[in-house]
C-alpha positions, -999 to +999 in steps of 0.1 A: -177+357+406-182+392+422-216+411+416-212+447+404-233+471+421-247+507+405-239+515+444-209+519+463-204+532+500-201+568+502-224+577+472-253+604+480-281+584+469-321+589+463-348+567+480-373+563+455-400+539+471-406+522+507-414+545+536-386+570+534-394+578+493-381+613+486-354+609+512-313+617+506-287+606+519-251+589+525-244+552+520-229+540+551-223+505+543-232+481+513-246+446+522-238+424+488-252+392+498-285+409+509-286+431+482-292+456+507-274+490+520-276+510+549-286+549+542-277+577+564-307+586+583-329+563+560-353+539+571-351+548+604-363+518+628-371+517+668-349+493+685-358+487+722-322+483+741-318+468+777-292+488+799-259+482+795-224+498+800-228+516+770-264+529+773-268+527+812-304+537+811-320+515+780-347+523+764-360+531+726-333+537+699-337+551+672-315+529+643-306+530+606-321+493+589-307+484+555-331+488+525-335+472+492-305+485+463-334+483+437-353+513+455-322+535+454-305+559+432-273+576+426-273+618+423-259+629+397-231+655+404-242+679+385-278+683+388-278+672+422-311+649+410-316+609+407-299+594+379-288+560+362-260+545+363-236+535+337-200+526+332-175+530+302-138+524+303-113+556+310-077+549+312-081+507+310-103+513+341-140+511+342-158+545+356-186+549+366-209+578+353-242+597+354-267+586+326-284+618+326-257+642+328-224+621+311-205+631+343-182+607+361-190+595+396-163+597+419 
């Protein structure tokens, strides 16, 4: 049995608690078991590297870490702001759609 998710990759989404609260940005990748997505440039976390081939001269790097799906929100496409999510069936498919606005999330 699959999980649904109010989240998908690709959606502009809100953080609204943790560190980076206030922050927007693009999901990059969706971590079902964990519950858990990575943001773009949210929740930024210092990795110290070793030198390798790729990054010949090491050091601190600056890395996305995934964060919870409960503190983040989908924008609606309207207003631009954060918004629930819902779905309803269009066409013998479920869509997804903007609680505050009525508008479909592509």
């Amino acid at each position: 049995m699959s999980v649904k998710l109010h989240i998908k990759k690709g959606d502009t989404v809100y953080v609204n608690a943790g560190d980076s609260k206030g922050q927007t940005g693009k999901v990059l990748k969706v971590l079902v078991k964990d519950n858990r997505a990575i943001v773009e440039g949210v929740n930024l976390v210092s990795k110290h590297t070793k030198p390798n081939s790729k990054n010949p001269q090491g050091g601190i790097e600056k890395k996305e870490a995934p964060i919870h799906l409960s503190n983040l929100q989908v924008l609606d496409p309207k207003s631009g702001k954060a918004t629930r999510v819902g779905r309803k069936e269009k066409d013998g498919k479920l869509v997804r759609y903007s609680k505050k606005s009525g508008e479909e999330i592509k």
